[in-house]
N, C-alpha and C positions, 0 to 999 in steps of 0.2 A: 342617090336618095333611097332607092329600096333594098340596098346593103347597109344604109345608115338604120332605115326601117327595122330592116328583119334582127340588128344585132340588138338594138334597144329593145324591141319584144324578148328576145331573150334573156336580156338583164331583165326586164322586169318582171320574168318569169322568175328567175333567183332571187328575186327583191320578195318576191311573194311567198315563194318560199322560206327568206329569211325571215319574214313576219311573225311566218306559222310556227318555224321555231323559236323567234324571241317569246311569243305567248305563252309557249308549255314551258319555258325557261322560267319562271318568274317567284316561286318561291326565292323566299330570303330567311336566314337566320339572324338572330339575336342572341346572341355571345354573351357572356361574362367573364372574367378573368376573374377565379378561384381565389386567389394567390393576394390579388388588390379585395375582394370582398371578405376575404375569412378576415385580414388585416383591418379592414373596418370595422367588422362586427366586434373583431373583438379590443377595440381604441374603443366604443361606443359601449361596448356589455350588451350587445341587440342580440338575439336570438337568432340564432344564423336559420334555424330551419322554419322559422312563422317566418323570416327577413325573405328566403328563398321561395317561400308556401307564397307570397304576396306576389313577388317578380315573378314566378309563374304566373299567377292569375291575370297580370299585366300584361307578359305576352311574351316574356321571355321564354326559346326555343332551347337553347343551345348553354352549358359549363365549360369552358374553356380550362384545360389544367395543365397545366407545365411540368414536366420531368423534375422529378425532385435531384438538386444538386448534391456532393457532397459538401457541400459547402453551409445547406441549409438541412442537414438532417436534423440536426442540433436543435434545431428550431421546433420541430414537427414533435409529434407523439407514436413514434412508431421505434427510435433508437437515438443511439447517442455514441459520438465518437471522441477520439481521443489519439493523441499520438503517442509514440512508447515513451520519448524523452521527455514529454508532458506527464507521463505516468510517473516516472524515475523519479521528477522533481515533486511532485505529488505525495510520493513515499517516502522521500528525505524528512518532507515540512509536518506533515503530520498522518502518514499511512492512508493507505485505501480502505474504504468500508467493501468496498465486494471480496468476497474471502478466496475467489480464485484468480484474480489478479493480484489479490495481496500474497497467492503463493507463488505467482509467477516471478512477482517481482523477488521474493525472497530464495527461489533456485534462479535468481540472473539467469529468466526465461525472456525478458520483456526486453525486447529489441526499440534501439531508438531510431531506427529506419524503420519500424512498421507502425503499420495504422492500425489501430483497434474499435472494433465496431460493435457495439451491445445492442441487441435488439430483442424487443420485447414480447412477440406475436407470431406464431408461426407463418405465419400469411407476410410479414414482411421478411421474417428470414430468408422464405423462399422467395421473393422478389427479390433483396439483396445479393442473393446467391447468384441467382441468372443473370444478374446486371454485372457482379465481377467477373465473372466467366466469361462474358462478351468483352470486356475491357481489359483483361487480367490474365496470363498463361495461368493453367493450374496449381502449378508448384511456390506461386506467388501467394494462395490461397490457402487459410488450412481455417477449419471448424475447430476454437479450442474447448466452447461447453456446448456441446449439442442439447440442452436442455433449457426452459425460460429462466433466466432472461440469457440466451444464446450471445457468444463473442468469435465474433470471426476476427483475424487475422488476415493483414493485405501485407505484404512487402512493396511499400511505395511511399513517398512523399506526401506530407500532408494537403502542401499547398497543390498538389498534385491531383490527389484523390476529391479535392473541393471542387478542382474545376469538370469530375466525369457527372454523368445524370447517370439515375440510377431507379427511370423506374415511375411509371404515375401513381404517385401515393394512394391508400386504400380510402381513405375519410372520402373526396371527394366524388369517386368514383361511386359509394353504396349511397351517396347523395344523393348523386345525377339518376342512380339505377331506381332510389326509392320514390322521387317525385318524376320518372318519366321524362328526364330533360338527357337530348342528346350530346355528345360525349366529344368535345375538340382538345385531341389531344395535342400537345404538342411539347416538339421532342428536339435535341441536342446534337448535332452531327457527329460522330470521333471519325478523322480521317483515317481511322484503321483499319472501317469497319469495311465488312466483305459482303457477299449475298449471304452466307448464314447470319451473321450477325444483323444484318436489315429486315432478313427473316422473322429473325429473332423475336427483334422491336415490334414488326407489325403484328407476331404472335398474341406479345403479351397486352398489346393494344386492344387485339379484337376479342380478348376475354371479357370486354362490355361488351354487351350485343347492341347496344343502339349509338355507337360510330360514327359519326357522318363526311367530319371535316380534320385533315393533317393539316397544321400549321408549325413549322418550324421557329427556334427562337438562338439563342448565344452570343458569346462576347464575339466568336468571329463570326456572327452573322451568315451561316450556309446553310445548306437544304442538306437532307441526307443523303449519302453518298458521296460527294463533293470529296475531290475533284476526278477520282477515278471510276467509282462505282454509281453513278445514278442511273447507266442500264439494268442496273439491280434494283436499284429501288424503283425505279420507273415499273419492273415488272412486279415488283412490290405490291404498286397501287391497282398493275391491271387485275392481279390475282385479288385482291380483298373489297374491289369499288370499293374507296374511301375515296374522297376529294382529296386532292392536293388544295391550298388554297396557297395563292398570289400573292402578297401582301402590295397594296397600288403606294406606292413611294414616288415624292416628286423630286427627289436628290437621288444622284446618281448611287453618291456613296455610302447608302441607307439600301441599296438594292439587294437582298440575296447572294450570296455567291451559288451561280449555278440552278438559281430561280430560271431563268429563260430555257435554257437548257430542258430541266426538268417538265416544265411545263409544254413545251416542243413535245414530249414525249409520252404524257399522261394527256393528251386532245381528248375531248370527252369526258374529262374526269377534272378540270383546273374552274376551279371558281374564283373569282376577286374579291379583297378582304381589305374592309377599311377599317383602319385602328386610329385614334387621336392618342399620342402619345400623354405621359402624364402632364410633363412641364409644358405644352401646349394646352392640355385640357386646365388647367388653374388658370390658364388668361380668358378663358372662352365662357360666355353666358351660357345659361339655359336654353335662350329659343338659339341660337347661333348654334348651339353644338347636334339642337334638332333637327334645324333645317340641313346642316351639310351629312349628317349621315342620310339622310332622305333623297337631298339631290345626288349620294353616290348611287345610291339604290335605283334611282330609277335615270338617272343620266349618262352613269359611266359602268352598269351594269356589275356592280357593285353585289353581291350575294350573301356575304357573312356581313354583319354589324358589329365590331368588336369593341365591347362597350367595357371600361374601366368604371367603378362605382365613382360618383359623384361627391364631392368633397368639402362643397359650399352648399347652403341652404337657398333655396328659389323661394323669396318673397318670403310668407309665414308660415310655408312649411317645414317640419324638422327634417333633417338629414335623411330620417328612412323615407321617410313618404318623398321626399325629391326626387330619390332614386327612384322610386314602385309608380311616379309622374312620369318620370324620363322614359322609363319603359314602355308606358302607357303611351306615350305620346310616341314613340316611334311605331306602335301595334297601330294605333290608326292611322299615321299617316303611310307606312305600306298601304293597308288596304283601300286607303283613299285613291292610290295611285295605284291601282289595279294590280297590285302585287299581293302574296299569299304568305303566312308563315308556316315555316316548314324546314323540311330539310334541305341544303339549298340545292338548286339544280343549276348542275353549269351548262355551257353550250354545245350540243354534241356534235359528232362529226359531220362534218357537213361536206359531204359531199355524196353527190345522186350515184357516183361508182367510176372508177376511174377514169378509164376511158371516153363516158358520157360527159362525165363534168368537165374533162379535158374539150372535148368538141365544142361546149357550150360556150366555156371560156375563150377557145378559141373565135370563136363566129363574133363573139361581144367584142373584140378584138378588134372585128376589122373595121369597127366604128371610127377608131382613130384615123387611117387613112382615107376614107371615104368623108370625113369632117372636114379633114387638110384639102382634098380635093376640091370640096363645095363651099370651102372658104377662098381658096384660090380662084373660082369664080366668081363669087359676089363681090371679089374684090378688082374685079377687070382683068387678070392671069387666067384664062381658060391654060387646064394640065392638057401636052401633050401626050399621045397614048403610052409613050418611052417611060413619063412621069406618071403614069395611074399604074404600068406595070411595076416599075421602082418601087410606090406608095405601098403596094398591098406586098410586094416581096419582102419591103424592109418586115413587114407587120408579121406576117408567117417567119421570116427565120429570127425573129426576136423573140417570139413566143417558142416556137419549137425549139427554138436552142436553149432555150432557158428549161423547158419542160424535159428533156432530154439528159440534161444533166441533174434534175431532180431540183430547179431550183425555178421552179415555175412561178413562184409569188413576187422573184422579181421582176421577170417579163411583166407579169399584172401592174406591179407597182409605178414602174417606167411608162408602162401605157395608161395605165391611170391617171399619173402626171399630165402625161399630153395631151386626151383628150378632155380632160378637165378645164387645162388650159385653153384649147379648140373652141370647147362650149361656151366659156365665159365671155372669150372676144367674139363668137358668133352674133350673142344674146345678148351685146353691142350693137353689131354693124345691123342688126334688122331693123333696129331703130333708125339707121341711116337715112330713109323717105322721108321719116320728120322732121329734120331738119331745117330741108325745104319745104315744105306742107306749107298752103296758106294756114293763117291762123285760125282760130274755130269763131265765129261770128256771136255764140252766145257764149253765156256761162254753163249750161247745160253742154252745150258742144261741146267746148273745151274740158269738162268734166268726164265724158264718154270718150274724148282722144286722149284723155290724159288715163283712162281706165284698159283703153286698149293695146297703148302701149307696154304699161306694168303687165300684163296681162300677157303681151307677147313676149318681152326683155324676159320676164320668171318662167312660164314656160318652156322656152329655148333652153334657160340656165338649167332646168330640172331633165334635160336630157343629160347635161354633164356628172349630176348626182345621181341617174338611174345608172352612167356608165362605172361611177364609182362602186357605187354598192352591186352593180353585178361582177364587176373584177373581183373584189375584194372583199364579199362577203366570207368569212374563212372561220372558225373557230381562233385561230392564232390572233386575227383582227380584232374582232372584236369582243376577245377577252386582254388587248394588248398588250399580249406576248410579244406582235411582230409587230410593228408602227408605221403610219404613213408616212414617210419623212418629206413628202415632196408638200405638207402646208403651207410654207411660208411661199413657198415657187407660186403655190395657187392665187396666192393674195397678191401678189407683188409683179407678179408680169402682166396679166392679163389688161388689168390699168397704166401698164407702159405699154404694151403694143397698141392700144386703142390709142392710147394719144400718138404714138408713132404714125399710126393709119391716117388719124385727124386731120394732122400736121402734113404727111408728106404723099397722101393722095387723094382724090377727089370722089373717093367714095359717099361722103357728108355734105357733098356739095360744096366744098369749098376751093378754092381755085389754088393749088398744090404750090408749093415753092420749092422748086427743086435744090437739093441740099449742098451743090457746090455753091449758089447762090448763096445761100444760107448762110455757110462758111465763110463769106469776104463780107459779108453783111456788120457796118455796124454794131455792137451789141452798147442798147441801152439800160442806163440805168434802173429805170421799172422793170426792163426783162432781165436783169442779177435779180431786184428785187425777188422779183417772185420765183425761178428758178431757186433763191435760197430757200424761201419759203415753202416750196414741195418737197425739197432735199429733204427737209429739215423734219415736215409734215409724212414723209416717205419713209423716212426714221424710224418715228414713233409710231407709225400704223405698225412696221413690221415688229420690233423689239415689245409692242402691246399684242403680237399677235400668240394663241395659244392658249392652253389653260393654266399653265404658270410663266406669265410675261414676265421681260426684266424687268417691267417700271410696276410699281405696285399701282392697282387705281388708288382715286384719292377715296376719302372717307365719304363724299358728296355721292358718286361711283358706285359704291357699295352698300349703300343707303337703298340710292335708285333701282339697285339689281335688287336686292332684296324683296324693295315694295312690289316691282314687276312680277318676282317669282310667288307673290301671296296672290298678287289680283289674278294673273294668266296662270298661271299654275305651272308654266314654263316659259322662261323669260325671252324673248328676244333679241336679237343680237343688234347692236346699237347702231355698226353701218350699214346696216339694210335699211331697219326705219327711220333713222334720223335722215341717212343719205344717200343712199340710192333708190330705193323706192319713193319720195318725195321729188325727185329728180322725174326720174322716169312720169311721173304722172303731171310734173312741171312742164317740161318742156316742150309739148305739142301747145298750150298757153301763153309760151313767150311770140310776141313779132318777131316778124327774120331779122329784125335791127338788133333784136337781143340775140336772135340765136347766132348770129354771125358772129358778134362780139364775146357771147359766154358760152360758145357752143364745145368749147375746145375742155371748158372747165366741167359740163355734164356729161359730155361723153368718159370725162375721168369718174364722175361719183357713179354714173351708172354701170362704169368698168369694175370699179371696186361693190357697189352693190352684189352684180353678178359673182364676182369672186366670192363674197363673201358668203352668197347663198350654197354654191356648189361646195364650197369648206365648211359649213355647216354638215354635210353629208360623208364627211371623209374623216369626221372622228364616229370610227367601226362600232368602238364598245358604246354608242348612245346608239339607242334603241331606234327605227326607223319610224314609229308612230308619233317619239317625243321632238324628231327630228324634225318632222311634219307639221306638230302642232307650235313647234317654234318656230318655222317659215309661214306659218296660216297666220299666229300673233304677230308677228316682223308684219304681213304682207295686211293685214287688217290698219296697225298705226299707222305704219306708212301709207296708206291709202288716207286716212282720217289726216294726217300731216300736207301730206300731198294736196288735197283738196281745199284745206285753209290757207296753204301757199297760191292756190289759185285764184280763190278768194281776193287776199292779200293784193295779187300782183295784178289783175285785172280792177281794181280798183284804184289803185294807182296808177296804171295804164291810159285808165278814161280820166284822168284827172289831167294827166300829163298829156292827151288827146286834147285835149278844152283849153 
């Protein structure tokens, strides 16, 4: 008990700590994509710069602007390309109006293997210049008019030259520089590219001074550097502090190539970015598309907003004012929800110095054997001393081995596992005394046993969530770079060991049947029945378990969660207060005639309750206050549930007494 003590003071010495930095962490941006709003404005004829004067005042932070392809130079107003054999045929049909291509052509100067590029500005010439230089050997290269409108020559493919970037156009850039809105660039991988040429990139990047946030984009979807050089660019980001940002994807094959990697190695500088694609955003309402960028922001720590301009009209407003509402309505609800706009800040390194945070983590460590110990007590196995040296041996060389070979976060995660597991069946078996407890003589009494129990079950369980978040408070976690993978283990055993205990010893007071018995036993058809029944029920808890389940909720589901997250502000999780917490505050309520007969079924809702409380706590990227105040809303309905069930069943009770 006072090495279970002293490691839980320690966690939540890191818990408190980790507070202190999710606080100062809480700016967020508001994004736009350049590229989707110039396209708007001008399908509309709207004024891009009153269109952009407003979504400033609205609360937009941030321009997002994408490398110009060659593919879309053609488009833009800074040059215009052409390929030779394009030209050739050009000249056959009815000549060239520019007089030094028309002499090119006519000294059979114009090559059908090269690209030609006219540009109109010296500011893009010289952008285009350094952008082929990085893509381009020299002699690939040549300047055929040095003067406006300037023609460079590439020796390459056309369909070739579409697919390099080449550069963040100038329009947007004197934009963002003239109304004060900071700068997301984002940029094209070429797997050619070295440390100068990522040098490069980030040079011509930081020729905006107000910078904030790198976001990468492509057909092959990678980060820059991929797959040889991202210690380059990694040292990229440390020299310039810009953000890397994350992009949070729920399909695998939508992930970055090289995103985890990268982010492993810019810690301190990796923010989270949530985008609604286009063909997702046309099925999505107004308040639907407000509320989920809101709950990224403040539940999955969530920092850039990356807002595509809106396409449909909300009720009787026209198209601009939807958009300059949209914006608006995400500036308050940040600050509703104690968030700031800004530049965004990601999570910095978190750790107090190596060797300190090494000790810390190890001491919170040894909660897991000394949990296993004082479980093997409560449950009639007092450890011999052979088994308490074993217990803390295993603990030390799982940790030190793991920390030794530089791979410390799994130790954490493996013991995190376990005592998670520990705590849930623990913050079970306390509840074992009520079982057999007479029943409470009043409705008040049975009100206060039924308040003391939730009261002890959730306390116990919030030992296994202070042991999670002092393992695993990590910048990697809770920007989830690295993942808990052990969720599903936390939900799904805890609620079969407890019925294993129920069932097969006399912990709960019930008179054990020992398992060879068991085995030659009869099996009736009510026990298939309901065996199918949990199967089935054990199914769908797990495959429902996570933030992206396999089974979709239904519409009724989604309804409910919604209304929950307007009234509480953050909603609670449905098996705490539908079913374990109603549980727990039920069953000091029931006669021993009940609890003997349904005792075996609450010690599973309050198994899973506890589960569910302590996996509440083991997704990193939510913040530990939002964490809290969705175990405060669980433990409040569930309390108000619980209490009408008392209601209910004592009233029935004295009916069925008479």
């Amino acid at each position: 008990m006072v090495v279970l003590a002293l490691a839980l003071l320690v966690a939540a010495y890191v818990g408190f700590k980790r507070a202190h930095i999710e606080a100062a962490s809480s700016r967020v941006e508001i994004a736009l994509d350049w590229s989707d709003f110039q396209a708007l404005s001008r399908s509309y004829d709207y004024n891009q710069n009153a269109f952009l004067i407003a979504l400033r005042r609205a609360g937009l932070t941030s321009l997002a602007v994408s490398e110009e392809l060659g593919s879309s130079i053609n488009s833009g107003r800074e040059g215009y390309v052409s390929g030779g054999q394009a030209l050739l045929d050009q000249a056959r049909i009815g000549g060239l109006a520019d007089p030094v291509l028309a002499d090119l052509v006519r000294r059979h100067a114009i090559q059908p293997d090269t690209v030609y590029l006219s540009v109109f500005t010296p500011v893009a010439k010289e952008r285009y210049l350094t952008q082929l230089h990085l893509h381009f050997s020299p002699h690939s290269i040549s300047v055929v008019r040095d003067k406006p409108p300037y023609l460079l020559a590439v020796r390459t493919q056309l369909d070739y030259f579409g697919s390099l970037g080449f550069g963040l156009p100038e329009e947007p850039r004197t934009v963002a520089r003239k109304l004060g809105l900071l700068l997301i660039p984002r940029l094209q991988n070429d797997e050619r590219f070295d440390a100068d040429q990522i040098n490069a990139e980030f040079h011509d990047v930081l020729t905006h001074q107000r910078v904030s946030t790198m976001i990468f984009f492509g057909l092959r979807n990678q980060v820059l550097g991929y797959p040889q050089h991202i210690n380059e660019a990694a040292d990229a980001f440390h020299h310039s502090h810009i953000n890397y940002g994350s992009i949070e994807t729920y399909e695998k094959t939508q992930i970055q190539k090289g995103d985890a990697e990268l982010a492993q190695k810019t810690v301190g500088q990796t923010v989270r970015v949530e985008a609604i694609s286009k063909v997702e955003q046309d099925k999505l309402d107004f308040e639907t598309m407000v509320a989920r960028y809101l709950l990224g922001a403040r539940e999955r720590n969530i920092r850039v907003l990356y807002v595509r301009p809106l396409l449909h009209q909300n009720g009787a407003l026209s198209l601009q004012a939807t958009n300059v509402a949209f914006i608006q309505r995400l500036h308050e609800g940040l600050l509703a929800r104690g968030l700031q706009l800004g530049r965004a800040t990601p999570i910095p390194a978190f750790r107090v110095g190596s060797r300190v945070h090494s000790l810390l983590i190890g001491c919170i460590t040894l909660a897991v054997p000394a949990l296993f110990l004082l479980l093997l007590d409560l449950l009639g196995h007092p450890a011999s001393r052979t088994l308490v040296i074993a217990a803390f041996a295993t603990d030390v060389l799982l940790f030190g081995g793991t920390a030794l070979i530089h791979h410390e976060l799994w130790g954490c995660k493996i013991l995190a596992l376990l005592g998670a597991i520990e705590f849930a069946v623990l913050a079970v078996v306390v509840t074992a005394p009520v079982f057999t407890a007479p029943t409470p003589p009043t409705l008040a009494a049975a009100m206060l046993a039924g308040g003391k129990v939730l009261g002890t079950s959730i306390g116990t369980a919030l030992g296994g969530a202070l042991l999670i978040v002092g393992l695993l408070s990590t910048p990697l976690m809770m920007t989830e770079i690295e993942r808990f993978t052990g969720v599903k283990a936390i939900l799904l055993l805890p609620p079969v060991i407890v019925l294993a205990v129920y069932l097969f010893t006399r912990v709960f007071g019930q008179s054990a049947t020992p398992v060879a018995q068991m085995a030659v036993a009869p099996v009736k058809v009510y026990q298939l029945l309901v065996a199918g029944i949990l199967l089935v029920a054990a199914a769908l808890y797990l495959v429902r378990s996570g933030n992206q389940s396999d089974i979709a909720p239904s519409a009724f589901e989604l309804a409910l969660r919604s209304k929950l997250t307007v009234l509480l502000s953050v909603r609670p999780r449905f098996k705490e207060f539908l079913l374990g917490f109603p549980a727990m505050m039920l069953l000091p309520a029931l006669n021993l005639r009940d609890r003997q007969r349904y005792g075996w079924l609450f010690a599973l809702a309050i198994g899973m309750g506890t589960a569910d409380e302590i996996d509440t706590f083991s997704h990193l990227h939510t913040a530990l206050g939002v964490s809290l105040l969705r175990l405060g809303n669980g433990l409040l309905i569930g309390a108000i549930l619980g209490s009408i069930l008392i209601v209910l069943y004592r009233a029935r009770w004295a009916k069925t007494a008479e």
